[in-house]
C-alpha positions as CSV (number, residue, x, y, z in Angstrom):
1,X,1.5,138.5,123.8
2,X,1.0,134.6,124.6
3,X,3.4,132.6,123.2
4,X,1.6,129.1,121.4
5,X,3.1,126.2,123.1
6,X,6.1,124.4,121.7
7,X,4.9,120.4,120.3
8,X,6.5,117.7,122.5
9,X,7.7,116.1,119.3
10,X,10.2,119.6,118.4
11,X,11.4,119.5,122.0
12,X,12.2,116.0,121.9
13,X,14.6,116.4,118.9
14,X,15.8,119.5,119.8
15,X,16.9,117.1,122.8
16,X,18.5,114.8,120.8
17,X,20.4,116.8,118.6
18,X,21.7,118.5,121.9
19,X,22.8,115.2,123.3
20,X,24.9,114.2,119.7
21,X,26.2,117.5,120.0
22,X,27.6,116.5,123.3
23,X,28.3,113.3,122.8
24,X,30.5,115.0,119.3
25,X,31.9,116.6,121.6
26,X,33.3,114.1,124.1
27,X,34.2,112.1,121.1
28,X,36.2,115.2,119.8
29,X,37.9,115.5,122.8
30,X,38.5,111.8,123.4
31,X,40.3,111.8,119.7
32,X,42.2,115.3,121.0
33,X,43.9,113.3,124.0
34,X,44.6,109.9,121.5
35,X,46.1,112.0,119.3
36,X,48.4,113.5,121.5
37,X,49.7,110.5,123.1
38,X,49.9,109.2,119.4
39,X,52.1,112.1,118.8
40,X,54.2,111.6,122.0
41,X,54.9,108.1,121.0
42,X,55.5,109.0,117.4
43,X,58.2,111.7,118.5
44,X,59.4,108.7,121.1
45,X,60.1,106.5,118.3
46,X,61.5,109.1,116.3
47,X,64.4,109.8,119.0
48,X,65.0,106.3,119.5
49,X,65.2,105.6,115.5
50,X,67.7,108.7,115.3
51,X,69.7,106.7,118.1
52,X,70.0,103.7,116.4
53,X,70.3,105.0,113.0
54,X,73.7,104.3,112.8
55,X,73.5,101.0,114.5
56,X,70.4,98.0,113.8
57,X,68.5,97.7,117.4
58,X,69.7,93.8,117.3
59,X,71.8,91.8,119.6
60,X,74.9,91.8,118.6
61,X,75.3,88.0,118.9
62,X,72.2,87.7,116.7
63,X,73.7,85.9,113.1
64,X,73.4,88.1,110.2
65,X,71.1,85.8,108.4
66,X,68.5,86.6,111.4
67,X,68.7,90.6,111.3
68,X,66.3,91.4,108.9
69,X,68.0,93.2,105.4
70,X,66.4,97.1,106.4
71,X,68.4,97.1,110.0
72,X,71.8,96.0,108.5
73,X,74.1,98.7,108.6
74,X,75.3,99.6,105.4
75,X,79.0,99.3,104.1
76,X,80.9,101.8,103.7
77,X,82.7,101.3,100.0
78,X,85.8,99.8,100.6
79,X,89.7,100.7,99.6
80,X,90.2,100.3,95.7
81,X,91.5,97.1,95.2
82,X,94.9,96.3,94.8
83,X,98.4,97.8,95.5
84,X,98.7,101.6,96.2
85,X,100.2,103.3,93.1
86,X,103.8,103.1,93.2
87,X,104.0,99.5,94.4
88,X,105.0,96.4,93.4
89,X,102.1,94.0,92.3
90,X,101.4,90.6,93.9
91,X,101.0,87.4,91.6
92,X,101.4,84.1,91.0
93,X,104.8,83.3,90.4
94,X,106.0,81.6,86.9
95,X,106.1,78.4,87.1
96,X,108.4,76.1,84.6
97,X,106.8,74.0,82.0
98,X,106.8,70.6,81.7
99,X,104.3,69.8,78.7
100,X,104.6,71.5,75.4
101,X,102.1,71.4,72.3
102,X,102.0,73.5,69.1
103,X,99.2,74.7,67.2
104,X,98.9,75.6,64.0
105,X,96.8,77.4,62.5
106,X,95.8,75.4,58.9
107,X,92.0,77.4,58.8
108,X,90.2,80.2,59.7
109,X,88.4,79.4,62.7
110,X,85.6,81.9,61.9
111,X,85.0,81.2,58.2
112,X,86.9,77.7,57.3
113,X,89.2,79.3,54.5
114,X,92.3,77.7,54.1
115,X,95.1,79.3,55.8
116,X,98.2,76.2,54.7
117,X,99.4,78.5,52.3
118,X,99.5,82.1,53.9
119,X,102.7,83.1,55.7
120,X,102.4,83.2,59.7
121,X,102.0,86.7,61.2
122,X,103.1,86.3,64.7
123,X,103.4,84.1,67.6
124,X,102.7,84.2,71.1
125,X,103.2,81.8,74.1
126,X,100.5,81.4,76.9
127,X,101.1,79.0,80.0
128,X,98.2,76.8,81.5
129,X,98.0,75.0,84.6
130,X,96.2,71.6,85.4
131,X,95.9,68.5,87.0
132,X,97.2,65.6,85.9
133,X,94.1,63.0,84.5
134,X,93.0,60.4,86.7
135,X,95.5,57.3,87.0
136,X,95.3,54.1,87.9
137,X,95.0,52.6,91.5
138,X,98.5,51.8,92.7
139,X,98.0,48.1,94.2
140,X,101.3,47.0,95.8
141,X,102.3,43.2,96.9
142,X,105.4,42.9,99.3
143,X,106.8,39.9,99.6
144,X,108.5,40.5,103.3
145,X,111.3,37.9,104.6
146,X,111.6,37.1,107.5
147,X,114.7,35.7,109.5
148,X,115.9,34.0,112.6
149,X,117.7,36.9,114.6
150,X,120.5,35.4,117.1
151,X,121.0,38.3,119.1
152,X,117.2,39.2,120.0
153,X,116.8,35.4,119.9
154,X,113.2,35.2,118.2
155,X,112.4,35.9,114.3
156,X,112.1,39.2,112.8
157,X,110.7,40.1,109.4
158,X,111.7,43.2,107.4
159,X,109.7,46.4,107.9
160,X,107.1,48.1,105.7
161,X,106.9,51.8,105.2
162,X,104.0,51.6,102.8
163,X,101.3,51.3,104.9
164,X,100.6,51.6,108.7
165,X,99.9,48.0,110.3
166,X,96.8,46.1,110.4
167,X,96.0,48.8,107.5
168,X,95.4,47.4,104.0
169,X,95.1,51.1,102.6
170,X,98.6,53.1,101.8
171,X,99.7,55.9,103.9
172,X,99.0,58.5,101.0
173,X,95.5,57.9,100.8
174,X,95.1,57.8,104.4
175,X,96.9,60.9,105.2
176,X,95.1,62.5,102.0
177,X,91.7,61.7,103.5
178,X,92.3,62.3,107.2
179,X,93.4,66.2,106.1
180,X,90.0,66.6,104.4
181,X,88.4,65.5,107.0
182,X,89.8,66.5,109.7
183,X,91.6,69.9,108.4
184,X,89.0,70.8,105.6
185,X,86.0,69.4,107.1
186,X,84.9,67.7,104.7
187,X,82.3,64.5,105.2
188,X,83.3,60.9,104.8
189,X,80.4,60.3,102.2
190,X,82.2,63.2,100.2
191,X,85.3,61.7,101.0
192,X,84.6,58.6,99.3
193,X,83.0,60.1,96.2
194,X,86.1,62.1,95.8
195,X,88.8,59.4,96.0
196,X,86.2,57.2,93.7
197,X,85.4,59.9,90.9
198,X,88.8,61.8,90.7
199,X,91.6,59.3,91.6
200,X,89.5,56.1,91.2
201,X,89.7,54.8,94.4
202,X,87.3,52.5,95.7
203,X,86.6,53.0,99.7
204,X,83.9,52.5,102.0
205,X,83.7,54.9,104.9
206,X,83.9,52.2,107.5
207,X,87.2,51.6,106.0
208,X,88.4,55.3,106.0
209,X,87.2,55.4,109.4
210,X,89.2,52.2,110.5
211,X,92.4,53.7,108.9
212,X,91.7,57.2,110.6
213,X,91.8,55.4,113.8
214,X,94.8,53.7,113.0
215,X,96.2,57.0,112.1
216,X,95.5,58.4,115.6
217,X,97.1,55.5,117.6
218,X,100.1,56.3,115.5
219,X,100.2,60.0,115.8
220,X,99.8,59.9,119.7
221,X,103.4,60.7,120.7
222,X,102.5,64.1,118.4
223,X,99.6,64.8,120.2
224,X,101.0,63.9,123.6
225,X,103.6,66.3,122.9
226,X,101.5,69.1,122.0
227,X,99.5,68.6,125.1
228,X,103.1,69.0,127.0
229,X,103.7,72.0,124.8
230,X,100.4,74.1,126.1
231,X,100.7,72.6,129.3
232,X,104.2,74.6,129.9
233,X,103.4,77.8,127.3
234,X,103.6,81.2,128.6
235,X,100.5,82.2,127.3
236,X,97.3,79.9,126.7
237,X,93.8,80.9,125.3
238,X,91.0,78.7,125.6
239,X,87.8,78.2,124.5
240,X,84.5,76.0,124.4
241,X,81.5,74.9,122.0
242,X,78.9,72.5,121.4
243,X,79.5,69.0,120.0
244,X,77.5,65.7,119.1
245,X,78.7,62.5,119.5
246,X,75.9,59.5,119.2
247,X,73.2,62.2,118.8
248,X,74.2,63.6,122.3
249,X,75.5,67.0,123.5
250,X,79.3,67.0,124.4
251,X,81.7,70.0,124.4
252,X,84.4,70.9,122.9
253,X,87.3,72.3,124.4
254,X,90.2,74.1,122.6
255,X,93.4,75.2,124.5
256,X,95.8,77.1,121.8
257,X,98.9,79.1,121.8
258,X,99.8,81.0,118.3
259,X,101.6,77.8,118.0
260,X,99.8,74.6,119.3
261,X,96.7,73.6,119.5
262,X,95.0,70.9,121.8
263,X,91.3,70.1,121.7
264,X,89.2,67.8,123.7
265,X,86.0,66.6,123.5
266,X,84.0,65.6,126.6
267,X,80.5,65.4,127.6
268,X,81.4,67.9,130.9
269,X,81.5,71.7,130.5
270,X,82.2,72.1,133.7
271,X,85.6,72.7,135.9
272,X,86.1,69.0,135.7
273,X,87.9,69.2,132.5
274,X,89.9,72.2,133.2
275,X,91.2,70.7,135.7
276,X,92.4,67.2,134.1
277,X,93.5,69.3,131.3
278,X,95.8,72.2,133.2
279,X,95.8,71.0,136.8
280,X,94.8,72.9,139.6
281,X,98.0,75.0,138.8
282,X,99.0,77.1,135.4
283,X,102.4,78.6,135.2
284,X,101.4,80.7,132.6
285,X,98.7,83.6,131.9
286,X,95.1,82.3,130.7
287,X,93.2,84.2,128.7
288,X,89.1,83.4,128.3
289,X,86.2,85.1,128.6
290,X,84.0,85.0,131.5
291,X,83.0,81.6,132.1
292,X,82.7,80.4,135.5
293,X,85.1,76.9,135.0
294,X,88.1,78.4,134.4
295,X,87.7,80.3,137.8
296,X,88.7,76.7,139.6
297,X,92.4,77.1,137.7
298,X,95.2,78.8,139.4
299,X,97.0,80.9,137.2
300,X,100.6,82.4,137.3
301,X,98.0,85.5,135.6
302,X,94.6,85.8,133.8
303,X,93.4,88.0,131.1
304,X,89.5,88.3,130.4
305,X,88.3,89.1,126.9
306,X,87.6,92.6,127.3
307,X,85.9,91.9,124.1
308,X,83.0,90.2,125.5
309,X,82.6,92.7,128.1
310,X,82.0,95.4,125.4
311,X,79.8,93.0,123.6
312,X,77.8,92.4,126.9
313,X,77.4,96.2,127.4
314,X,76.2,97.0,123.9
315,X,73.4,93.7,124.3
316,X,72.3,95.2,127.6
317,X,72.2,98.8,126.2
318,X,69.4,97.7,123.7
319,X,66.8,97.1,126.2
320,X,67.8,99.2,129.1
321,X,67.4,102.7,128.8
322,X,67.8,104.3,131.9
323,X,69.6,107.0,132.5
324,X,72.2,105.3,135.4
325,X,72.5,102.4,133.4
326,X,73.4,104.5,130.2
327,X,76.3,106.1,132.4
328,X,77.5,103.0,133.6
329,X,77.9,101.7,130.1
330,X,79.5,104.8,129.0
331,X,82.0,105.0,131.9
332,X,83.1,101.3,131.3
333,X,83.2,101.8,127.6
334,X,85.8,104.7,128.0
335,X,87.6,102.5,130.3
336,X,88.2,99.8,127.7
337,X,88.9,101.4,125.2
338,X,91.6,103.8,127.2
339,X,93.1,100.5,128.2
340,X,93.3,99.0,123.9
341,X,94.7,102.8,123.2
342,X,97.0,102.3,126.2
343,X,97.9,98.7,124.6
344,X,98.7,100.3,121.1
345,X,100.7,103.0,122.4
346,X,103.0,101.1,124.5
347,X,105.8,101.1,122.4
348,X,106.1,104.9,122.0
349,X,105.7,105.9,125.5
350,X,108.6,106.4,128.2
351,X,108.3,103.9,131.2
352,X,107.1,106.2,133.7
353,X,104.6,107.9,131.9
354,X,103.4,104.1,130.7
355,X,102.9,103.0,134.2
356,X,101.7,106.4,135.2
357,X,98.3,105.8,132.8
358,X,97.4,102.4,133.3
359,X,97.5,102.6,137.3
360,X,95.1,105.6,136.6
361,X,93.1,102.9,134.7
362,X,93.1,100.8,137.8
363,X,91.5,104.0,139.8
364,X,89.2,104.7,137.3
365,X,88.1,100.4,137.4
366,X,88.0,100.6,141.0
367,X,85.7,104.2,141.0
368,X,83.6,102.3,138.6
369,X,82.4,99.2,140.2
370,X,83.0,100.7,143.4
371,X,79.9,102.9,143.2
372,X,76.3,102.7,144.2
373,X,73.6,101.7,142.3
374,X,69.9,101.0,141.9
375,X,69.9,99.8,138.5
376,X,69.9,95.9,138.3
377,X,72.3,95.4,135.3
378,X,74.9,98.2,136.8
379,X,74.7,96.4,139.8
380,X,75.5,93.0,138.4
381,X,78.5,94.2,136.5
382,X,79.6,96.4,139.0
383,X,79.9,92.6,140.7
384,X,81.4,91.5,137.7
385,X,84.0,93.9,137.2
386,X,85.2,94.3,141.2
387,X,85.4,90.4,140.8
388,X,87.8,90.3,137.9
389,X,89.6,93.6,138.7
390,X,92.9,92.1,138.7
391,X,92.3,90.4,135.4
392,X,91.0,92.6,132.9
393,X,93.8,94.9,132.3
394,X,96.7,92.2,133.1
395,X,97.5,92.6,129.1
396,X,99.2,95.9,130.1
397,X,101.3,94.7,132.7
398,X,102.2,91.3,130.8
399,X,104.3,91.2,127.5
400,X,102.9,89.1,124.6
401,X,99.3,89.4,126.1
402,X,96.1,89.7,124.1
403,X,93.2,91.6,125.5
404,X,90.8,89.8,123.8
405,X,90.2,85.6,123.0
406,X,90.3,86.5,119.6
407,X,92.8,84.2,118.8
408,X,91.0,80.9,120.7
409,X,87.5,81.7,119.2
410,X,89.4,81.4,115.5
411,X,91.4,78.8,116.5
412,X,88.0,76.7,117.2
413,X,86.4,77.8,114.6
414,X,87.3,75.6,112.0
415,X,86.0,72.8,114.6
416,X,82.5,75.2,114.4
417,X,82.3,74.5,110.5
418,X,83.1,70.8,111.0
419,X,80.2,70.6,112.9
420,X,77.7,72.2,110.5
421,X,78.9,69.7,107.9
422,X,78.6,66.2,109.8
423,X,76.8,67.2,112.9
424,X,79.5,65.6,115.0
425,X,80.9,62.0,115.7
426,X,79.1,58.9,115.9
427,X,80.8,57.3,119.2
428,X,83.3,58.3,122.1
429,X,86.4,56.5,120.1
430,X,85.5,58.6,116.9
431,X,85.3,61.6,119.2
432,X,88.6,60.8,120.4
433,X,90.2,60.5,117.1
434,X,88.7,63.4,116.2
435,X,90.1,66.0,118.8
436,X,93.9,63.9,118.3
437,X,94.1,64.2,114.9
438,X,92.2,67.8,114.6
439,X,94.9,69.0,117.3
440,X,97.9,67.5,115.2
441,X,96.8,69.2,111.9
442,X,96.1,72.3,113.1
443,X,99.4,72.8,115.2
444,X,100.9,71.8,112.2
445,X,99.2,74.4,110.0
446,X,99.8,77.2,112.4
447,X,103.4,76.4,112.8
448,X,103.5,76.7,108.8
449,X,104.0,73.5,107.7
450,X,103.0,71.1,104.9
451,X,101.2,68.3,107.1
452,X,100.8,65.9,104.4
453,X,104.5,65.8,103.2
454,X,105.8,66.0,106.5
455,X,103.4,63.6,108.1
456,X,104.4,61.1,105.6
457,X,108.4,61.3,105.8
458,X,107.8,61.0,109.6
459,X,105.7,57.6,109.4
460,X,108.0,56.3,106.4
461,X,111.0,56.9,108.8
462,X,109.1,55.2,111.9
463,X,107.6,52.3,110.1
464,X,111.5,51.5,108.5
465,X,114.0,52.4,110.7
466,X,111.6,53.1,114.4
467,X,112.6,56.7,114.5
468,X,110.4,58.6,117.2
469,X,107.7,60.8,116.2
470,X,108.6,64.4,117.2
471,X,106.7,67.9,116.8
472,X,108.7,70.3,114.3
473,X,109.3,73.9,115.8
474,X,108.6,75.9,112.4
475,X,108.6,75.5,109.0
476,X,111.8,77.1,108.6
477,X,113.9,74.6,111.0
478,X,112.6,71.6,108.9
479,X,113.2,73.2,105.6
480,X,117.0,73.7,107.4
């Protein structure tokens, strides 16, 4: 049988259906392999989302404002507010009045009948609290006599407690305004609007800031004696932030006890000021985080925010991944928080079994960055941690020792919010009356006492009778 030959035309799309079949094919297969790295990646991502379920994948130094809503963790509900059942309540205590005013009840208040001649059902008494309406300026003119003295030999006039000299405004609006600003934070432009609007008082803030500095000069022996007060404490926290003064970046130093505190403001954030500030020797133990300048002072002891060293580890954790670096953190981690446990459990411990534990801490510290590693980060806080060996667990072995600069970061915090709401000072002489007068009332508010009333019996008594400026101890000993 012969077989009719097969057109060229057939054979040539028999060809090219056989090369889109192939070509199908490859495609198929190309879209197999995409696939399954899609699907290793999805799975990937699925593990790491399960890890950080509980937790956003953010730095946690990142401001809330700038974590985006769907990685916030979400609050837990809260206790039920109030006192537990059984308890006694909390509130305001009654206060005494001093106004009266009676009001009858001649109409309906709903419909306008006449009520004059129905009998009165019941009574009831309900207290309100106010200000008082705004009053008048109070303008004062002393007529002050002056005499020939022949013991001191040269004329003397008598004294004025009214006002602070070369001052033309009175010591209550002066001390009024410098807590607000100073204390509350509050801006000189809203300074002046205040006094104006709700005790018309006419100011201008070149005159509140003329006043302020005043103030300052006059408060120095205060502030001179808190700087004493830190310089010989026990225990001494400090801290640093930005600052602007003229447009320019200074710092801001705070050194702070739980009763004092001293700040300073200086365009160095270096060692430099440390050192004016402390000396090159400290009696006492410092506690800071890890910052490089306080390394120049020479401590009696030094604690190191075990806080920030968690903090680092957690920001490190979120982009390294491996596996020696994830043991690293987790060994440190375990360390820490041994050591706060530790802290908390001093009290109900016996002696030897206290000293026992932590020098088991210091093996387990010395184990740690001790090791050998590949890992970058481990190695550099390996470095870290065999550097400050002898100060991160000093809280254990000292009395009245925090493990964290807690208590310096909220102490300059106030200073933080100051900052947001004027941006700063405007020369070196503001700056200076800033840190004087910030450090006097806050001392004064940690130490429990009303700054304005006692701020103003102190001047009163200096301007009349000389008496010397001194820091009170507590609220307690002046109200003795």
């Amino acid at each position: 049988m012969v077989m009719s030959p097969i057109d060229p035309a057939v054979m040539a799309l028999v060809d090219e259906l056989r090369n889109k079949v192939e070509a199908l094919e490859r495609e198929k297969a190309e879209l197999r392999r995409e696939n399954e790295e899609l699907r290793a990646k999805v799975a990937q991502l699925e593990a790491r989302l399960a890890k950080y379920e509980k937790k956003p994948p953010t730095d946690p130094n990142t401001p809330s404002g700038m974590t985006p809503p769907y990685l916030k963790r979400k609050k837990k509900k809260g206790k039920k507010p109030g006192r537990k059942k059984g308890h006694k309540g909390t509130r305001r205590p009654p206060v005494e009045p001093n106004n009266f005013e009676q009001h009858n009840l001649d109409t309906c208040p709903e419909c306008g009948t006449n009520l004059t001649s129905e009998p009165t059902v019941s009574t009831r008494t309900r207290i309100t609290e106010d200000i008082a309406p705004k009053e008048e300026t109070e303008v004062t003119s002393h007529d002050i006599e002056s005499k020939w003295c022949p013991n001191c030999k040269k004329r003397v006039e008598a004294r004025v407690d009214a006002a602070l000299p070369r001052c033309t405004l009175g010591l209550r609006v002066v001390l009024l305004s410098a807590w607000m600003h100073y204390a509350l934070g509050t801006s000189a432009q809203a300074i002046v609007k205040y006094l104006s609007r709700v005790h018309g008082f006419p100011v201008s803030v070149g005159g509140l800031t003329h006043a302020w500095r005043l103030l300052s000069e006059a408060l120095a022996p205060m502030n001179e004696a808190i700087f004493r007060e830190i310089l010989h404490s026990g225990v001494l926290y400090a801290d640093e932030t930005g600052w602007r003064v003229a447009g320019k970046t200074f710092w801001l130093w705070c050194f702070t006890t739980k009763q004092a505190a001293y700040y300073v403001i200086d365009r160095s954030r270096g060692s430099p000021v440390v050192l004016r500030v402390l000396g090159e020797v400290f009696d006492g133990v410092l506690v800071t985080d890890f910052y490089a300048a306080y390394n120049f002072v020479c401590a009696a002891a030094k604690q190191k925010c075990l806080a920030h060293l968690l903090r680092e580890l957690e920001k490190v954790s979120l982009r390294n991944q491996s596996e020696e670096w994830l043991a690293f953190a987790a060994k440190t981690k375990r360390l820490v928080k041994d050591a706060l446990r530790l802290g908390l459990e001093r009290r109900n411990i016996g002696d030897s079994e206290y000293d026992r534990r932590w020098k088991r801490l210091y093996d387990r510290l010395s184990k740690i960055h001790g090791g050998e590693y590949s890992d970058k980060d481990c190695k550099r806080l390996a470095r870290r941690l065999e550097k400050y060996r002898f100060e991160l667990l000093t809280f254990l072995e000292r009395d009245n020792v925090d493990a964290t600069n807690n208590h310096g970061e909220r102490t300059i915090r106030p200073a933080v919010l100051m900052r947001k709401n004027y941006y700063g000072n405007r020369s070196e002489r503001g700056a200076e009356v800033q840190a004087s007068l910030m450090s006097i009332f806050r001392t004064l508010e940690m130490r429990g006492v009303d700054s304005l009333e006692y701020l103003e019996r102190a001047l009163r008594l200096n301007l009349a009778r000389g008496e010397r400026l001194t820091l009170p101890a507590t609220a307690e000993k002046i109200a003795a």
